[in-house]
N, C-alpha and C positions, 0 to 999 in steps of 0.2 A: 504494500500500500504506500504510495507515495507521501513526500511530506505536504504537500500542498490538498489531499485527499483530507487527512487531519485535522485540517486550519479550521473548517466550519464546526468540531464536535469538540474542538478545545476550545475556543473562544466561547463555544453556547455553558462548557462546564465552569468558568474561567466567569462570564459572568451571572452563573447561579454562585458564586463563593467570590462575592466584591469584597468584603470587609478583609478574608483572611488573604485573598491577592495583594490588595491594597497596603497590608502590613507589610510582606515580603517583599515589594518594590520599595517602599520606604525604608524596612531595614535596609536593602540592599545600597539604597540613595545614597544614605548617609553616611555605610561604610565606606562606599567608593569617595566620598568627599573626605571623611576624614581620614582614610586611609594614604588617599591620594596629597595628601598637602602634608599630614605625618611623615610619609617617606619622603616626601621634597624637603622638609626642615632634618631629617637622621642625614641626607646627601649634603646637604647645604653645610653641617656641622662634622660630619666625616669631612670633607671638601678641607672646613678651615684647622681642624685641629688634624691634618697630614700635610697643611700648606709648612714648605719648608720658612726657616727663618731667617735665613741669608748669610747666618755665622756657624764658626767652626764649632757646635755644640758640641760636640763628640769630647773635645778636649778645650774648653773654656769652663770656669768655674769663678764663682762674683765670693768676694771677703766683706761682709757688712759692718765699718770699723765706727765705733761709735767713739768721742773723748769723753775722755774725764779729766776732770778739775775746771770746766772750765777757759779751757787756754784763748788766748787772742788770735784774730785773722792773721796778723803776721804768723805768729810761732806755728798756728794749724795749714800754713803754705808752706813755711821749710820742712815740716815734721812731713808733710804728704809728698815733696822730693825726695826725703830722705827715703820714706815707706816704699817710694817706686824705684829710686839704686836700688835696694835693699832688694824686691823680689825680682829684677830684670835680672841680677846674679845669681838667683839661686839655679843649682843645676836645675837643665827637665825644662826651664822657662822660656819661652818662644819669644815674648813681649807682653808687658802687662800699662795699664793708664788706669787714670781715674773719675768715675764719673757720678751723679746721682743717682744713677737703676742702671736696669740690666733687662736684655730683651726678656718679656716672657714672667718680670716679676710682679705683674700685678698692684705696684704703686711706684713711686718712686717718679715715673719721667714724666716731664715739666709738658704745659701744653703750649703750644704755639700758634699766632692766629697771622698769616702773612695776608700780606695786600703789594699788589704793582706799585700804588702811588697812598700818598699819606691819607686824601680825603677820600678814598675808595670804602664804600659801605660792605661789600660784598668779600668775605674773608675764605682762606683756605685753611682750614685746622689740619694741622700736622701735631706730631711725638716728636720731642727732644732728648738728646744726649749731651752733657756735657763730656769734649773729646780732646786729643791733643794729637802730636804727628804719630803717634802709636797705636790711636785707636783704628785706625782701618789693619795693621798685621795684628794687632790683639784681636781682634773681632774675625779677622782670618775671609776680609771681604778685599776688592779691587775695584780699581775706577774702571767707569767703563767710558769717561770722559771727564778733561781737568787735571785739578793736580790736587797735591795731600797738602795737609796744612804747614807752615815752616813754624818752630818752636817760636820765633820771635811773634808770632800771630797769635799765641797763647796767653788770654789774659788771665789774672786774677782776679776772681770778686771775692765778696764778701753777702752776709745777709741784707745789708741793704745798699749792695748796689745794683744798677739798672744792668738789664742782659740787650747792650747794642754791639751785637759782633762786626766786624766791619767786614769779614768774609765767614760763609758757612758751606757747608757740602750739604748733597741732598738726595733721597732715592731718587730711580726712576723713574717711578710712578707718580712720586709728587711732581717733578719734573715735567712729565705728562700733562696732568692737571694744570700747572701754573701759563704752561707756554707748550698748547699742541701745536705740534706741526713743529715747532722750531726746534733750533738749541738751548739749553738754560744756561749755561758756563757762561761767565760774563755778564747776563743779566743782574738788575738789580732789583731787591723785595724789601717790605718794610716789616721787621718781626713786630714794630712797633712804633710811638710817633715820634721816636728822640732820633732816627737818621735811619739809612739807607746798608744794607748787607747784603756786597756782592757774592753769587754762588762762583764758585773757583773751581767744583768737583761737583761727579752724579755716580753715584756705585748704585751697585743694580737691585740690591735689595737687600733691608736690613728694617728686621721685626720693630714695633715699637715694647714698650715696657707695658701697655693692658692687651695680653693675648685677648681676653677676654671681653674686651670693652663693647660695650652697648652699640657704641658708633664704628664699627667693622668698617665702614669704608676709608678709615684714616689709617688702618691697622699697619701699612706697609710705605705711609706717607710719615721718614721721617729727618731730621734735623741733625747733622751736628756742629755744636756750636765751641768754638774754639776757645774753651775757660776750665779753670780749676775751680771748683766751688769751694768755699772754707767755711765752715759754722760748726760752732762750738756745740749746737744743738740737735742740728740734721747729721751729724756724721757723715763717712764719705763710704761710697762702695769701690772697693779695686777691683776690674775685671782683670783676670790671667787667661793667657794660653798655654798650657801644656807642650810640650813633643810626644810626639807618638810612644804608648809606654807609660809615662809617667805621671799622667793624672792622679794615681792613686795616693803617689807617693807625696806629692805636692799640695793635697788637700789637710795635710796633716802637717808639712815642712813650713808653706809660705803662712799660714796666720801663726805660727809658733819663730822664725826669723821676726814677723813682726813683734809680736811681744819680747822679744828679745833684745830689738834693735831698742823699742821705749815701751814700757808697762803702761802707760797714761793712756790706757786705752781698752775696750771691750768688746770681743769678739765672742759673740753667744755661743757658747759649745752644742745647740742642738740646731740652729740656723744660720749660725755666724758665715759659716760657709754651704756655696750651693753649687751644682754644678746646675751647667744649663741643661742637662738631658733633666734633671730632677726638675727645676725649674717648668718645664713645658709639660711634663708627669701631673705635678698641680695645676699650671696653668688653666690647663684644657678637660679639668676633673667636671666642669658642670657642663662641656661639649658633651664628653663621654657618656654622663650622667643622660643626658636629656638628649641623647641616639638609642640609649639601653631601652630606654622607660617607652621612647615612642613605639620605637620597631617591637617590644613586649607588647604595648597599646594594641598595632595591627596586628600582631597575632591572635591575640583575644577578641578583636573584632571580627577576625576572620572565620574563627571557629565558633563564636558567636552566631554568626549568618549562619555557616554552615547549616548549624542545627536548627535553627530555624528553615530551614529548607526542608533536612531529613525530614522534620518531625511533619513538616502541612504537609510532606509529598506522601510520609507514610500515613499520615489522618487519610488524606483523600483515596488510597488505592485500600487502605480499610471499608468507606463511604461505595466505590463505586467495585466493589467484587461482584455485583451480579452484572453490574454494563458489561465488565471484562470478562465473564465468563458468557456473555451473551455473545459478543466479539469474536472471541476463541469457537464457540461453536458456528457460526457463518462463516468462518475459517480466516482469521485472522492470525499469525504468526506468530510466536514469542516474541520476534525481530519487529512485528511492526507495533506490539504494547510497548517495549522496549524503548523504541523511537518515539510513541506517542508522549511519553513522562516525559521525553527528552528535549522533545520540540518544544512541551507546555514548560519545564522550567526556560531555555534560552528566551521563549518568549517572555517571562514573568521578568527574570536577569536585564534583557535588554529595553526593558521599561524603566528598570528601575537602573541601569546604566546610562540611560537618556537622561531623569531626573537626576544624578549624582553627577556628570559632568555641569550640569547648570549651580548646583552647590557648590561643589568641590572651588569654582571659579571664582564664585561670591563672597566661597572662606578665603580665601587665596588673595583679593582684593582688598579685605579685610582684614586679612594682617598686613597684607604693605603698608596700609592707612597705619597702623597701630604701632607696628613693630619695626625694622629695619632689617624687611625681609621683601629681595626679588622675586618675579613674576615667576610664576610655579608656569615651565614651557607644557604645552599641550601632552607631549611625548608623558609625561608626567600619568594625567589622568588615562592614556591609551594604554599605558602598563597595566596601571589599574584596574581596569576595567576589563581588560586580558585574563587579571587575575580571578576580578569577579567571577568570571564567564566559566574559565577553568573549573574554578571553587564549585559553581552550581552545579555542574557536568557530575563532577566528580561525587558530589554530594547525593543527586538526585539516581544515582546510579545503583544504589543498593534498593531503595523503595522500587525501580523499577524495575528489578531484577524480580522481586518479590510480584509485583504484577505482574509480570511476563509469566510466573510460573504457575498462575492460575488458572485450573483444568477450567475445560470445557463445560462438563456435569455443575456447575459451581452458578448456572442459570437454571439450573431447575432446584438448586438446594435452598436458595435465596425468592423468601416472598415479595 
């Protein structure tokens, strides 16, 4: 029996049972929406916490040096030369500098709001580093246009002085943004309204300090600005590089040389030291979090539906044992009751796949407006609904095994 023979005695069964149809396309609706924008936000958060960070993590590890007593801006500028001989000697050391944060630590780096011209309303928000001519081989990144900073370009501040670099380096991406189409080297941006800081360099990519931050599209737009910080009260973070080999040895060597070289000082023995692979471990713990939870979400949605499938499709072939054994005796086939379940679920499926993509869209819309979350692409919902479609087949295929297996005698046993 063909499937187009069928169409007329599933649709007439189809609408004697509106209510419990009606359920099954709506479960179905709303799995496929939420299912569908669920797995676009698990890809979207796989996507940023496997985006690389542009430094040598493997063998980089941040020292969190806090003072004590006190000291002045001068004594906390020679104490943080002397901090950086002190670890560029120790064996195992590639190059080390010093700065406010460290990619990937979740506070710490400064935010930046640049503009072309001073009365410009319209700002670019970038991540800062403060850096010197070490931190691009500490950080184990390369220009990909410009040049590195010269130590004379290195200034000092203090807690209340203003941060007007007269030259800075910049990613790519910021880059991008400030001056498409062109080059950036040369140009000149205002960090602020006190004067003008030429970009000199562009390296290709280099993480900001909130892996995690709200506003994701700054994440990879960032600064560095050629100064020591000194504060008696914010302490300073050293970043090191390793050689190959020696991380291990150096996470225990370089904050013990430091206390060695001066005691005035506090290195927390249970975070004082981090490495960047640890670093991005936590960074990324509520990405992780919130891919576990969702893709759990569409499993239990899934199997959810399911059962709500099994259960109407086994209600109805309980309901309708003497049609199907009235069927079987005019000589209908196991193969075409089989087909018949088959055909009434993709129809029920593909109702309630037409209403789930109109959802699915509307949630999708819906968190752009709310959240800082791109447009869920079509491909998106066509998986989905793949799946749906799969899911029902598969689901519907036991109830219809069980009707196909209904003798013929089963119309005269039935009043």
């Amino acid at each position: 029996m063909s499937v187009a023979m069928q169409m007329r005695p599933i649709l007439a069964a189809l609408r004697r049972h509106k209510m419990a149809t009606l359920l099954i396309v709506l479960q179905i609706a709303l799995t496929l929406a939420v299912v569908s924008n669920a797995l676009f936000i698990v890809k979207t958060r796989v996507v940023h916490l496997s985006r690389p960070s542009g430094v040598d993590e493997a063998h980089l590890f941040a020292i969190n040096n806090q003072w004590i007593g006190q000291p002045d801006v001068p004594h906390i500028q020679a104490q943080m030369n002397a901090d950086l001989a002190t670890l560029r000697k120790l064996p195992g050391v590639r190059d080390a500098f010093a700065s406010q944060a460290y990619p990937m630590e979740e506070s710490g780096g400064g935010l930046v709001r640049l503009k072309h011209q001073i009365e410009q309303k319209k700002l670019q928000l970038a991540l800062s580093y403060f850096a010197d001519e070490h931190a691009l081989g500490t950080f184990g990144i390369t220009l990909v246009a410009g040049r590195n900073f010269r130590a004379d370009e290195i200034a000092s501040l203090g807690p209340n002085d203003k941060v007007v670099p007269a030259v800075i380096i910049i990613t790519r991406d910021l880059a991008r943004k400030l001056f498409p189409g062109g080059s950036a080297v040369g140009q000149r941006v205002y960090l602020r309204d006190d004067g003008p800081s030429t970009i000199i360099g562009v390296v290709d990519r280099l993480e900001g300090s909130y892996a995690g931050s709200g506003v994701r599209s700054i994440d990879e737009d960032t600064v560095l600005v050629p100064a020591r910080y000194a504060s008696p009260d914010d302490g300073v973070v050293y970043l090191v590089r390793a050689q190959a080999g020696q991380l291990d040895k150096l996470l225990h060597a370089a904050p013990a040389a430091l206390l060695a070289q001066n005691r005035m000082r506090l290195i927390s023995p249970d975070d004082g030291v981090v490495t960047l692979v640890q670093a991005r471990e936590k960074a990324y713990t509520t990405d992780r979090g919130v891919a576990i939870m969702m893709a759990a979400m569409c499993g239990l949605l899934l199997l959810a539906t399911a059962g709500g499938i099994v259960g109407l499709s086994s209600f109805w072939v309980g309901q309708r044992r003497r049609s199907i054994g009235v069927r079987r005796a005019l000589g209908a086939t196991r193969g075409d009751i089989l087909r018949y379940f088959q055909v009434e679920n993709a129809l029920i499926v593909a109702a309630g796949i037409g209403l789930g993509v109109v959802l699915g869209i509307a949630a999708n819309l819906s968190l752009m407006a709310h959240y800082e979350l791109p447009r869920m692409p079509l491909w998106v919902l066509g998986v989905g609904a793949l799946l749906l479609w799969l899911l029902g087949q598969v689901a519907v295929l036991g109830p219809a095994r069980r009707a196909a297996s209904v003798p013929p005698v089963e119309a005269t046993r039935s009043v």
